[in-house]
C-alpha positions, 0 to 999 in steps of 0.5 A, spaced: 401 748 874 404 741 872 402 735 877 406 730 873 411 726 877 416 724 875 416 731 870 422 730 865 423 737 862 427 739 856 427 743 851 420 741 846 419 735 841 415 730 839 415 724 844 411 719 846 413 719 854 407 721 858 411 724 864 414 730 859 413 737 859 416 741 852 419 748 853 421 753 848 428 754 847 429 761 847 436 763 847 439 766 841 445 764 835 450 768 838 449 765 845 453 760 848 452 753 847 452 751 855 447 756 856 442 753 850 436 747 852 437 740 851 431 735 849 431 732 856 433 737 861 431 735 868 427 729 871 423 731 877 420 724 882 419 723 889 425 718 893 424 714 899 431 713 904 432 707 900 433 709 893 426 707 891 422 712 887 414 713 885 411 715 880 408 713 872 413 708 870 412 703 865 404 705 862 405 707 856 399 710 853 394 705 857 388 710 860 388 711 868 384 708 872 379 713 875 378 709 882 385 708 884 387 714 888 393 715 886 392 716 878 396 711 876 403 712 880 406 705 883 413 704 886 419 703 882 423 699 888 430 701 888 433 694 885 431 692 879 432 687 874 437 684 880 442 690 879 442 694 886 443 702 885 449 706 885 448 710 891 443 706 896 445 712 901 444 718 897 451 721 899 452 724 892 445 728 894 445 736 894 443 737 901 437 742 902 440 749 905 441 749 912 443 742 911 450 739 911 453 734 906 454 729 911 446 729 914 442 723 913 436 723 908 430 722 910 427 715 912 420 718 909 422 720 902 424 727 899 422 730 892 428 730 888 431 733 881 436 730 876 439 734 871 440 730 865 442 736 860 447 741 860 446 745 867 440 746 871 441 751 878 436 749 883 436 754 889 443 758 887 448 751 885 448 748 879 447 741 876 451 737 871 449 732 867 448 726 873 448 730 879 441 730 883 439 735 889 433 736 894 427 739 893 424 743 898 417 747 898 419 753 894 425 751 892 426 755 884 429 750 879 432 755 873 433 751 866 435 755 860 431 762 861 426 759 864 424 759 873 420 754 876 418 754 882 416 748 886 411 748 891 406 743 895 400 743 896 397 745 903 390 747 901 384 742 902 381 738 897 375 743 897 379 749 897 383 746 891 377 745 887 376 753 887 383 755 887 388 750 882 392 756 880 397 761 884 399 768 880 406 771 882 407 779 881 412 779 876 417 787 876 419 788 869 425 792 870 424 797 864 431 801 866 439 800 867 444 803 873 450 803 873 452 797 878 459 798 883 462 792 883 464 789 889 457 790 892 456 788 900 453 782 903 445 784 902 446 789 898 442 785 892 435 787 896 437 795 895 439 795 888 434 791 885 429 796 889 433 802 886 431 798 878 424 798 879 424 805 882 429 808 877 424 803 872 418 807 875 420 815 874 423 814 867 415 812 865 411 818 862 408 822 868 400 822 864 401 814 863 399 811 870 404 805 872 400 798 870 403 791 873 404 787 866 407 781 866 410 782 859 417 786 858 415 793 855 419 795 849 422 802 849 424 806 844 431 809 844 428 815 843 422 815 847 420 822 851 422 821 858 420 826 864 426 829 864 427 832 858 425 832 850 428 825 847 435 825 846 437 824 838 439 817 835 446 815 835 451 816 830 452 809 824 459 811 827 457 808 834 452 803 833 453 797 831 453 795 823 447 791 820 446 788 814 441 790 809 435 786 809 433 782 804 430 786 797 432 792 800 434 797 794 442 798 794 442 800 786 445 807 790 450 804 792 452 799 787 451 806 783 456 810 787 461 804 787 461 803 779 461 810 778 468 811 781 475 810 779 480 805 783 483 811 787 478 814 789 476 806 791 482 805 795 481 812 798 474 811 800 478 803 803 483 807 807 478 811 810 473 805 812 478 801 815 482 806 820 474 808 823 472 804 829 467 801 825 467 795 819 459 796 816 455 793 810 460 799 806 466 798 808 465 790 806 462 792 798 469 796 799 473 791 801 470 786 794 469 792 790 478 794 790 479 786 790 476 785 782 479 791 780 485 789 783 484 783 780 481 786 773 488 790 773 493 785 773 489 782 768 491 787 763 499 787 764 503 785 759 507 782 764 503 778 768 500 775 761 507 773 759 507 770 765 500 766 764 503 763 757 510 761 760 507 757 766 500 755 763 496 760 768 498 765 773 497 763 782 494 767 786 500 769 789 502 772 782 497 776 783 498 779 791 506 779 789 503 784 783 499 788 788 504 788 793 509 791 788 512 798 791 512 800 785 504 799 784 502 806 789 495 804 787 493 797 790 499 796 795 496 799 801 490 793 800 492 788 803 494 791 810 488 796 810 484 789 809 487 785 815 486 791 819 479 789 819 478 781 817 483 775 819 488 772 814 484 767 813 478 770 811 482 776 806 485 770 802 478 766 801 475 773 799 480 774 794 478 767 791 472 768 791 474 775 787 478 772 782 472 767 780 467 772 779 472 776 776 472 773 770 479 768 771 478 760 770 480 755 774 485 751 770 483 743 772 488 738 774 494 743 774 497 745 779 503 750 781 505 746 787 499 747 792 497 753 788 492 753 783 492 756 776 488 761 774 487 763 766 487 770 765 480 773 764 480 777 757 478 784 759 479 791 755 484 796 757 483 801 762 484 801 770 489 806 773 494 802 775 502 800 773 503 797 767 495 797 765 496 800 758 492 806 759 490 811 763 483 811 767 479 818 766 476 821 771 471 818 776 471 812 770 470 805 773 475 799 769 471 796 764 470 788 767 471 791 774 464 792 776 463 792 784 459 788 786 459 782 781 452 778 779 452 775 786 453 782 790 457 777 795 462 782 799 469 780 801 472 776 807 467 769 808 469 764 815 473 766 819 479 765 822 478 758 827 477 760 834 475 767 832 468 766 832 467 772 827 472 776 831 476 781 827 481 787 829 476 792 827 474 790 835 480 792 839 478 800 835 472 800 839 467 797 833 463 793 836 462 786 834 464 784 826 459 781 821 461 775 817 463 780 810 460 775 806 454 776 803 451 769 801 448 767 794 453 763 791 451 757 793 460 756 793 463 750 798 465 754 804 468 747 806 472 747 801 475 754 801 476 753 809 480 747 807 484 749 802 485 756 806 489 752 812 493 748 806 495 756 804 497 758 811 501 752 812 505 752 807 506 760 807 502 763 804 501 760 797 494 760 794 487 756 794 482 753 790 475 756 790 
C-alpha cells in the first residue's frame, strides 16, 4: 500500500521529491502516445472547504520527527505568498456519484486527485491535465495499464499492526468470445461471467484451476478439451515478421542470386498481388531495383546520355523502366506501389542506385534533380538494349541481391501514414518498415529531399 500524502504518480525516474511513487510504463511502441505515462501523472492530497491542503510540503530530505503524530504532514493554507487560490469553492471539482455538479463540498475536507499528466480515469470519467475530482472509500484511479484503488483505513490501531495489507482476487481471462455489439444495460456482469467460464473449460481437464495472479501464456496450439490441437496458421494469414539478428539468410540471398531478372520479376508480381507483404517479398522489391539499376547502366543509350549531360537522374532511369518497350522492368513500378507508398518507392529506388555502383555527382545538379555517374558493369541482364542476353537462370553480373548491407527496399513512410501501406486494404495485416537497417544513411535527409521530389512532380533525390 502506499501511505504517502500527497502521493505524486508517473511513470519512474530519478527525483528527490519525497511524495513520489515511481510506475513502470508498460505500453508498447506501437500504442498511442494518449495512452503512454508521463513523469508526473497525478497528485493525491487531502483539501479542507477552503482550498487548504495537508500533507509533507517543503521538507526536503529532513528526517521526521518520531514524537509528532502526524509524520511530518502540516497545513499548507489556501493563500500563499499573498496569492489566493483560483477556485476557493471548489465548482471545477468532479463531484463523487450520487452527487450533482452544483452540491457543495464538504466543510470538513475530502481527499482529491489532480491529474497533472495526459489522462487519468478515476471511477469511469477521464481526467485532463489540471482537472481535479473527488475521492471516496473505494474509488479506482486508472493510470496507464495500471488500477489503484483507494481505501481508508477502518481497522483499529491494533488490528493494523497485525494486518497492513489487503489481497484482492484477481480473474485472469485466459479465453475471447465474440462480443454482440450494442450490449443491454448491465449486460457487462454476464458477459464477464461468461469470459471467466469460457476461460475455465478451455483448461485441460488433468490440470486442476489454480488462482494466479499472473496472466498465463497459451500456446496457439495448445491441446483443448475439446479435441486434438488445431494446425498452425498459414505464413499467408499471419502477419509478417522480420528476421531476428544473426539469423542465417544465406538461403535466401542463394535463391535470389541464383535467378534471372525475369524469373525476379515473376516472383515480385506474385508477391505484390497476395494479401501479404513479408520479409521476401521486400528483399524482392530490393533485388529487381539493382537489377533495374544494374541494366540501364549497361545501355548505349543510357550512356550516351551520361556524356552528353555529365551524368544521368534518377528519372532517366524510371522513364527507361517505364518504356513500353522494355516488357522486362516496366510492371516494377505499379507492382511496388501496390504495396508501399510513393515516397517510400523513390527513397528505396535511391538507395538502390548507391549500392548499385553509381556516384553521386557533387555540386552539380539537373534542376533538383541529382546526377548520378554511371557504374561500370560487365555486360549481361535480360533487358532491352542490355547488349546481350542472359542465360538461363544466370543473375547480372554486379546486380547482386541484397548488396553488402542486405538493406531492403521501401524506408520512411509516407507523412501520416504511419508505416501503413496498400497491402492492407487486401487483407495483409499491418506492414513492416521494408528497410532493413545497417547503412548508417541520413533518413532526415532522404525524407527532405523526397518531399522536394513530389512536389516538384516527381523529380528525383539525393541519397
Amino acid at each position: 500500500p502506499i501511505v504517502r500524502l500527497p502521493t505524486v504518480l508517473g511513470k519512474d525516474h530519478e527525483t528527490k521529491e519525497r511524495s513520489f511513487v515511481g510506475l513502470a510504463d508498460t505500453t508498447g511502441p506501437d500504442e498511442a502516445a494518449s495512452s503512454r505515462m508521463s513523469q508526473y501523472m497525478c497528485t493525491i492530497f487531502y483539501r479542507d472547504g477552503r482550498g487548504g491542503k495537508v500533507g509533507i510540503y517543503g521538507r526536503g530530505n529532513k528526517a521526521v520527527d518520531e514524537d509528532d503524530p502526524l509524520g511530518g504532514m502540516v497545513y499548507k493554507p489556501p493563500v500563499e505568498d499573498g496569492v489566493p487560490p483560483e477556485d476557493p469553492d471548489g465548482d471545477d471539482i468532479f463531484r463523487l456519484p450520487g452527487m450533482a455538479d452544483g452540491d457543495p463540498v464538504p466543510p470538513s475536507g475530502f481527499y482529491a486527485v489532480e491529474c497533472t499528466g495526459r489522462r487519468v480515469v478515476v471511477d469511469g470519467r477521464a481526467l485532463r491535465k489540471g482537472q481535479t475530482a473527488m475521492l471516496a472509500h473505494g474509488s479506482a484511479v486508472r493510470i496507464g495499464s495500471y488500477c489503484l484503488y483507494f481505501l481508508l483505513p477502518t481497522l483499529s490501531e491494533a488490528a493494523r499492526g497485525e494486518q497492513r495489507t489487503m489481497k484482492v482476487k484477481v480473474e485472469c481471462v485466459v479465453a475471447k468470445t465474440e462480443v454482440q455489439q450494442h450490449q443491454q444495460p448491465g449486460d457487462g456482469v454476464r458477459v464477464k461471467e461468461e469470459l471467466v467460464e469460457a476461460a475455465r473449460s478451455a483448461q485441460p481437464p488433468s490440470k486442476p484451476t489454480k488462482p494466479t495472479t499472473a496472466r498465463p501464456r497459451l500456446s496457439p496450439s495448445a491441446p483443448t478439451s475439446s479435441g486434438p490441437a488445431p494446425p498452425p496458421p498459414s505464413s499467408s494469414s499471419s502477419s509478417p515478421k522480420r528476421p531476428r539478428a544473426g539469423e542465417d539468410l544465406s538461403s535466401l540471398i542463394r535463391r535470389l542470386e541464383s535467378k534471372s531478372d525475369s524469373e525476379i520479376m515473376d516472383m515480385l508480381a506474385t508477391s505484390a498481388h497476395s494479401d501479404g507483404w513479408d520479409y521476401e517479398g521486400q528483399k524482392l522489391g530490393s533485388t529487381a531495383a539493382m537489377r533495374i539499376c544494374a541494366a540501364a547502366a549497361r545501355t548505349a543509350g543510357m550512356r550516351d546520355l551520361a556524356r552528353s549531360n555529365g551524368g544521368v537522374t534518377q528519372r532517366d532511369i524510371l522513364d527507361w523502366m517505364s518504356d513500353p518497350d522494355n516488357a522486362v522492368y516496366n510492371r516494377y513500378e505499379p507492382l511496388m506501389l501496390r504495396k508501399i507508398e510513393r515516397k517510400s518507392y523513390m527513397m528505396g529506388f535511391t538507395k538502390a542506385i548507391q549500392r548499385c555502383g553509381y556516384v553521386k555527382r557533387e555540386g552539380v545538379t539537373a534542376g533538383r534533380a541529382t546526377l548520378w555517374y554511371l557504374p561500370e558493369l560487365p555486360p549481361g541482364g535480360d533487358g532491352p538494349g542490355s547488349g546481350g542476353a542472359e542465360e538461363e537462370g544466370v543473375p547480372s553480373s554486379g546486380s547482386s541481391a541484397l548488396g553488402g548491407d542486405g538493406e531492403g527496399l521501401g524506408g520512411t513512410p509516407a507523412d501520416g501514414e504511419d508505416g501503413a501501406t496498400a497491402g492492407e486494404a487486401g487483407g495483409g495485416g499491418e506492414s513492416e518498415d521494408i528497410e532493413m537497417g545497417g547503412t548508417g544513411s541520413n533518413d532526415d535527409d532522404d525524407e527532405e529531399e523526397a518531399d522536394e521530389q513530389m512536389k516538384s512532380g516527381g523529380g528525383d533525390e539525393s541519397p
